[in-house]
C-alpha positions in Angstrom: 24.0 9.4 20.5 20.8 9.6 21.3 19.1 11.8 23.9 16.8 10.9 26.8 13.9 11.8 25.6 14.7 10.4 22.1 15.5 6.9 23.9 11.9 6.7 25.5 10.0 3.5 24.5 7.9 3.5 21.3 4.8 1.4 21.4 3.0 0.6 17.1 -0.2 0.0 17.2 -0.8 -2.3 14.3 1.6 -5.0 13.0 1.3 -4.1 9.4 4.1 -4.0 6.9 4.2 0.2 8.1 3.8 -1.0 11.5 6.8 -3.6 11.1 9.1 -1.2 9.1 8.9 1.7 11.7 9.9 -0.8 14.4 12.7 -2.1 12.1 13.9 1.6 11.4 13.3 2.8 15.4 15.3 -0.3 16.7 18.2 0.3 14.5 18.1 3.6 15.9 18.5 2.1 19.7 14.9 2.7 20.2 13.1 0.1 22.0 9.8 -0.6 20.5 6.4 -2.6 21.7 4.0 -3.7 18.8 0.6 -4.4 19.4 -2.0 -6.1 16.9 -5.1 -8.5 17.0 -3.4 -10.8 14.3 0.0 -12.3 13.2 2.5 -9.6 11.7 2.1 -8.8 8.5 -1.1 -11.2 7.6 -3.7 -8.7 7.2 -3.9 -6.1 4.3 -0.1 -6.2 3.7 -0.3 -9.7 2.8 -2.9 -9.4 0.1 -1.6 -6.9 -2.9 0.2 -7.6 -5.8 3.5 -7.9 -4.7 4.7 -4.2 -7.0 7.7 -2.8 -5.3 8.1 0.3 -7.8 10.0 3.6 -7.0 7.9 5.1 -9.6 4.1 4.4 -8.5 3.8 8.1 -7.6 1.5 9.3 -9.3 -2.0 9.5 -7.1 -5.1 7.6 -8.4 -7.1 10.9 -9.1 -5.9 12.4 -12.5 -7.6 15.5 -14.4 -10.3 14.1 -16.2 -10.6 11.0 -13.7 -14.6 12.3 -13.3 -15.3 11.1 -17.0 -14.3 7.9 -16.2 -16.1 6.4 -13.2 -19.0 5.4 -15.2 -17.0 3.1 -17.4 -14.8 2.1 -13.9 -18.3 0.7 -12.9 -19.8 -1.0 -15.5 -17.1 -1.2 -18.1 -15.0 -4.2 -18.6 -13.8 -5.8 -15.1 -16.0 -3.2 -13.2 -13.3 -2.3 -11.4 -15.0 0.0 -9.4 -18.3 -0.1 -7.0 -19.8 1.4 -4.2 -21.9 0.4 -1.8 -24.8 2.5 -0.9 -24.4 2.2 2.8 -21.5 4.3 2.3 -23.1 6.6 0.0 -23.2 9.6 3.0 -19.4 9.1 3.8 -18.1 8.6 0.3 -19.7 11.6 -0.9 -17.6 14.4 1.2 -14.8 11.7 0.4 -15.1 11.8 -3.6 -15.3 15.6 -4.1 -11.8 16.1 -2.3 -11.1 13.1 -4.6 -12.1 14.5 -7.1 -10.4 18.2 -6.6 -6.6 16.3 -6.5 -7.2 15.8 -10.2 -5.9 19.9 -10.7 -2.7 19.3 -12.5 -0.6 21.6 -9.9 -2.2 19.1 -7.3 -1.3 16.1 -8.9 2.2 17.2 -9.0 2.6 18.3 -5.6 1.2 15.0 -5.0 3.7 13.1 -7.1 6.6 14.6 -5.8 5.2 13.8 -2.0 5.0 10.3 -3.1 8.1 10.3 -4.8 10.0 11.0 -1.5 7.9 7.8 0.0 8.1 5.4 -3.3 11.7 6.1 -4.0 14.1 4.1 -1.4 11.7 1.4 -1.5 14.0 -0.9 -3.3 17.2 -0.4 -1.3 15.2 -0.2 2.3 13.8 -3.2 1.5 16.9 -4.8 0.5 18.7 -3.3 3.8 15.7 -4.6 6.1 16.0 -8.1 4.4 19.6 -8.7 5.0 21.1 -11.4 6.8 17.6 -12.9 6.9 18.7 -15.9 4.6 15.1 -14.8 2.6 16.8 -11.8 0.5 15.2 -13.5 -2.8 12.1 -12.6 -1.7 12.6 -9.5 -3.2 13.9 -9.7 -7.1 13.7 -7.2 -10.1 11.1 -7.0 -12.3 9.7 -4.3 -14.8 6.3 -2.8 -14.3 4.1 -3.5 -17.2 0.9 -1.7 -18.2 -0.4 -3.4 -20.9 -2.9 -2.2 -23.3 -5.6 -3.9 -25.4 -6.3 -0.6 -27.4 -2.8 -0.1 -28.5 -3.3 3.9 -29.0 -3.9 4.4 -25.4 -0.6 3.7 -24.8 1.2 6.5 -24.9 4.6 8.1 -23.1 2.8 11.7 -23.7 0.0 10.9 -21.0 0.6 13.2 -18.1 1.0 10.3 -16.0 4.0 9.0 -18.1 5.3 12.3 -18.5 5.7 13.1 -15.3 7.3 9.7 -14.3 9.7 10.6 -17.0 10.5 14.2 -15.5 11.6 12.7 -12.7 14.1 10.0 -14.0 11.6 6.9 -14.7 13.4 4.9 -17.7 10.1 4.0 -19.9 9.7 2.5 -23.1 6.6 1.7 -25.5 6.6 -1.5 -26.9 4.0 -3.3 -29.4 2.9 -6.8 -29.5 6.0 -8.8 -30.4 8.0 -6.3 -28.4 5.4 -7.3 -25.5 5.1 -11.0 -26.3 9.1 -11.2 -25.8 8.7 -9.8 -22.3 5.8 -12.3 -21.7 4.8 -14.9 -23.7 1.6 -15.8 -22.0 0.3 -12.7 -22.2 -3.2 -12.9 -24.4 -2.7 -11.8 -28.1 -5.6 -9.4 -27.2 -2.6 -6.8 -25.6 -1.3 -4.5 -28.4 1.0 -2.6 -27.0 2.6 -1.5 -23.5 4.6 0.6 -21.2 7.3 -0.7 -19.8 8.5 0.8 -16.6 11.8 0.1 -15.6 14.1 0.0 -12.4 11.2 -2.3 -10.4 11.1 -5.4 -7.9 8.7 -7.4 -6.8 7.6 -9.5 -3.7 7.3 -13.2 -4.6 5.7 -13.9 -0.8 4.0 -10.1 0.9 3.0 -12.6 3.6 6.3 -14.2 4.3 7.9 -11.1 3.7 5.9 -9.3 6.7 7.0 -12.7 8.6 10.4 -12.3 8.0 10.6 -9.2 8.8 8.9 -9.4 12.3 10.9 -12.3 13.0 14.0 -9.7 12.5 12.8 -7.5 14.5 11.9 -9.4 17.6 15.5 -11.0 17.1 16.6 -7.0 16.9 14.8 -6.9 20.8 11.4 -5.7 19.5 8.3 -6.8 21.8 5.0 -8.3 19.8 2.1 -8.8 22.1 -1.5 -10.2 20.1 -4.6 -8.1 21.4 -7.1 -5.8 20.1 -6.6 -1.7 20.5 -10.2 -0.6 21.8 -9.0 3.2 22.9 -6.1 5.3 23.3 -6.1 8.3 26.1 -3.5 10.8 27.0 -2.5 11.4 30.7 -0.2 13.3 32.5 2.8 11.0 32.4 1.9 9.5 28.4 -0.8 7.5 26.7 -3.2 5.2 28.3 -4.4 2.0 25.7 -7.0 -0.2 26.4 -6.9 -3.4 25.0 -9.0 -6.9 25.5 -8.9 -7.3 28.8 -5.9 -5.1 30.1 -4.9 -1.2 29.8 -0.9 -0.4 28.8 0.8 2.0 30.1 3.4 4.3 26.9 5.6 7.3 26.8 4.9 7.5 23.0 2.5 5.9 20.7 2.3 5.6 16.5 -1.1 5.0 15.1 -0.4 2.3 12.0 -3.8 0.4 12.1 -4.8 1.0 8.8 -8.6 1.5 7.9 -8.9 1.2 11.5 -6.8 4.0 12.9 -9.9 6.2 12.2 -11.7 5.0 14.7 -9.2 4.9 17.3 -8.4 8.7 16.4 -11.9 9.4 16.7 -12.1 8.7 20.0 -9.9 11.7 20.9 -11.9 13.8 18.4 -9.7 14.1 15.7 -11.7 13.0 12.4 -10.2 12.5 9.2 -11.3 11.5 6.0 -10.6 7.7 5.4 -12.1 5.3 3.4 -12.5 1.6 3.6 -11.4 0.8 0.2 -11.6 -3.1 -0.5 -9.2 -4.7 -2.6 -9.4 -8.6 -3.7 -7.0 -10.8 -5.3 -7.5 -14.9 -6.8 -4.5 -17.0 -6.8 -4.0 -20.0 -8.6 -1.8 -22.4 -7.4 0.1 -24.5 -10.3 -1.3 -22.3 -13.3 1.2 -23.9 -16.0 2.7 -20.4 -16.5 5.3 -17.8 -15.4 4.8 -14.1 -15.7 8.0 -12.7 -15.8 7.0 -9.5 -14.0 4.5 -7.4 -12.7 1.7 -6.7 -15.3 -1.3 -4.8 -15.1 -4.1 -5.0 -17.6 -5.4 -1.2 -17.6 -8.6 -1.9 -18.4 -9.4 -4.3 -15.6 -7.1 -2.3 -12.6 -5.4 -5.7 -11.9 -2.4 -6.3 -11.4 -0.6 -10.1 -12.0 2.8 -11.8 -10.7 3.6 -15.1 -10.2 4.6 -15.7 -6.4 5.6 -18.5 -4.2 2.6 -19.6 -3.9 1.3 -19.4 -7.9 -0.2 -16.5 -9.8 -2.0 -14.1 -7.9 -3.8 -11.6 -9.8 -5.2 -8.3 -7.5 -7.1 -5.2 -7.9 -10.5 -3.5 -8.0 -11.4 -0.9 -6.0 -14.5 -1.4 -4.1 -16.1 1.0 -1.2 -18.0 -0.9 1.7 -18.6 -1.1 5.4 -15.3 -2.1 6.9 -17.3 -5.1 8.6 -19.2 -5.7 5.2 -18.7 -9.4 3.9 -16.6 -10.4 1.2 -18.4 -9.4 -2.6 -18.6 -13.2 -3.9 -19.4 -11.9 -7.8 -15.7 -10.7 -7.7 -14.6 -14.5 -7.2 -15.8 -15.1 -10.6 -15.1 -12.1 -11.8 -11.5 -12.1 -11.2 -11.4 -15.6 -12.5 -12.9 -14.3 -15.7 -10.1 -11.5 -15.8 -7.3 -13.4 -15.1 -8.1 -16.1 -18.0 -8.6 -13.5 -20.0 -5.0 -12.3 -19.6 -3.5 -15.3 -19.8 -5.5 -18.0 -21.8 -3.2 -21.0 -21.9 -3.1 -21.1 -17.6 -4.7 -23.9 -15.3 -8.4 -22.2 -14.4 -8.1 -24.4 -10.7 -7.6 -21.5 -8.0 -6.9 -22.2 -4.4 -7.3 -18.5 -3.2 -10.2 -15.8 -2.9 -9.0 -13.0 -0.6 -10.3 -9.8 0.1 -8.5 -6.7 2.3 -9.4 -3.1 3.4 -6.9 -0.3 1.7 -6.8 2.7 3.9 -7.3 5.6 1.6 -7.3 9.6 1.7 -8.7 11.6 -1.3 -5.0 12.9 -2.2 -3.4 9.4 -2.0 -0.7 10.4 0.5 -0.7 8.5 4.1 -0.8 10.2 7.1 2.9 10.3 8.5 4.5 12.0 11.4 3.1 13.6 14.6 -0.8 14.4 15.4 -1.1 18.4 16.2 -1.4 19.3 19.8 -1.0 15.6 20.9 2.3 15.4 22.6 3.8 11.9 22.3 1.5 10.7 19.2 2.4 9.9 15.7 0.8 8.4 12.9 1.8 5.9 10.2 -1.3 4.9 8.0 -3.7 5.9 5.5 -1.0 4.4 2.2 -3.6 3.5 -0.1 -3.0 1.5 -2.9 1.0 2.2 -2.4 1.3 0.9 1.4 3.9 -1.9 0.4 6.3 0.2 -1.2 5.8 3.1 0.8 6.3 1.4 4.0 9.8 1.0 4.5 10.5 4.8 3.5 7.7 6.3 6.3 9.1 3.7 8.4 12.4 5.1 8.3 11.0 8.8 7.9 8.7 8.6 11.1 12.1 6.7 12.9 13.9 9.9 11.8 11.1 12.3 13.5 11.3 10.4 16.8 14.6 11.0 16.5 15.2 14.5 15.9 16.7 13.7 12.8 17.0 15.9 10.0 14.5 14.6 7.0 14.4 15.6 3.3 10.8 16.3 3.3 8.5 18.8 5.9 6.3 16.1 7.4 3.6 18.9 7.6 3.0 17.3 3.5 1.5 14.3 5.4 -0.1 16.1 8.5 -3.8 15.5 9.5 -4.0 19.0 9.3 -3.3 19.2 5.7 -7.8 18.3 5.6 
């Protein structure tokens, strides 16, 4: 039973897939919930990755040694990585933290942060999809990092290892062993590493659809209009939208990239970056791919889907309100035809999206310091699908009074 204060109204501001699993995992808890967003739920970032549902992506992107590698991230195969220089200034500060997560006791405090977020992904997804008639949107898969340069495949990489500490069924595999898994794979792959114990998305769009559509059927409130500023007063929070101010008790920040700026305007600053992300998709490509596979080299990431073969990656550091980089059209083109020669070339999709990333890779989840009534729910990196059903459900549990398995003060804005 829940108390008085724990039954106040929650208002979301963003209608991400966070933003949509918090209000799932508030309203099962008998709290009523308002979510507010310029666009249609789930249509934005969520709606543009590679569809990886993987308890065991918890290992954050900067590894010891990740310095000697940016210059072949940038102008190595796929050039997976840029930077613009209008964001040299920001970026700099940014990269350095970055940089500093790559110390091994880091990295593990990181993974085992992540490992509380990545974990139930499977089973919370499977929970928030029932009795939606669209369960097979989610289905099992493998996780497969596949490797041109067959002795860079190897369980011993610190990476691996500590997957494998923490009960990740792996297993190395050479060509035919990789051919068998998928057959229209290039030749060019020699070996890979199979991780086990995964699903996959065939539709993140529809899924973020499906899911809102529960959720307003579970009493939840969508309203479409752009979050200019937050304020506190004496009775709750203030938030100006287009055209109208609203009036909440208690308010969780889940706008992605651009919660920054609506933090900023109650001078809290914290170290987010705009990190852009693309994907292609090709419509009737001739093929199937079995499961999720990611050629290492490239930082893609390809799965067939409902609506063809998307293939997504890159990493790519811009203005927020910078255009679309066209050279990655062709680029990607070139990458996935490289990974699987015998598809149909004809694409019907070029899409680009904003990942909101910290230097450690661990969103910012829970309650803002010496802000009564706000939370936060953002900042999920490359991991903001599979992660979003567990912060839902941890942030839920905060509201609540609940008693969680991990000290939220792991995710605080303090923690910079």
């Amino acid at each position: 039973m829940l108390s008085p204060d724990q039954q106040k109204p929650v208002t979301i501001l963003g209608a991400g897939i966070v933003g949509i699993c918090t209000a799932l995992s508030l309203i099962e808890r008998g709290v009523p919930v308002t979510v507010i967003d310029q666009g249609e739920p789930g249509q934005e970032t969520s709606m543009g990755n590679a569809g990886v549902v993987s308890p065991w992506s918890i290992i954050p992107q900067a590894l010891p040694g990740t310095w000697k590698t940016i210059p072949k991230l940038m102008f190595g195969y796929g050039r997976p990585l840029s930077i613009d220089p209008r964001v040299f200034w920001n970026i700099l500060p940014w990269g350095l933290r970055f940089l500093r997560q790559g110390q091994l006791d880091r990295l593990r405090r990181s993974a085992m942060a992540m490992s509380h977020l990545c974990g139930p992904s499977i089973e919370l997804y499977q929970r928030h999809l029932k009795g939606t008639g669209q369960e097979a949107l989610l289905v099992d898969s493998m996780y497969i990092h596949a490797f041109r340069d067959g002795s860079r495949a190897n369980l011993d990489a610190i990476d691996y290892r500590i997957r494998a500490q923490m009960g990740a069924e792996l297993e190395l595999v050479g060509r035919d062993g990789l051919r068998s898994c998928e057959p229209a794979l290039s030749p060019e792959f020699k070996a890979a590493i199979l991780i086990k114990g995964q699903a996959r998305v065939l539709s993140p769009g529809k899924l973020g659809t499906v899911l809102a559509d529960k959720a307003r059927t579970m009493g939840a409130t969508f309203k479409r209009t752009s979050v200019r500023e937050i304020r506190r007063t004496e009775s709750g929070w203030q938030i100006k939208c287009d055209g109208e101010t609203l009036a909440a008790e208690r308010v969780v920040v889940c706008l992605g990239v651009w919660s920054r700026a609506i933090l900023k305007g109650l001078g809290l600053s914290v170290p987010l970056m705009a990190e852009r992300g693309y994907h292609v998709e090709f419509q009737e490509p001739g093929i199937e791919v079995n499961n999720s596979v990611m050629d290492v080299d490239a930082k893609v990431v390809a799965s067939s889907m409902e609506g063809g073969l998307r293939v997504a990656g890159q990493a790519e550091f811009a203005p927020i309100d910078a255009p679309p980089t066209k050279r990655r059209e062709k680029q990607l083109i070139g990458i996935a035809t490289a990974l699987f020669p015998g598809m149909e070339q004809r694409h019907n999709r070029f899409w680009m999206g904003h990942r909101p990333s910290f230097p450690d890779s661990l969103p910012a989840l829970g309650p803002v310091p010496d802000q009564p009534g706000l939370f936060v729910n953002f900042g999920h990196s490359h991991y903001g699908l599979m992660m979003a059903p567990s912060s839902g459900e941890k942030l839920a549990s905060a509201l609540c009074n609940e008693r969680l398995n991990i000290n939220l003060e792991t995710f605080s804005l303090d923690r910079f």
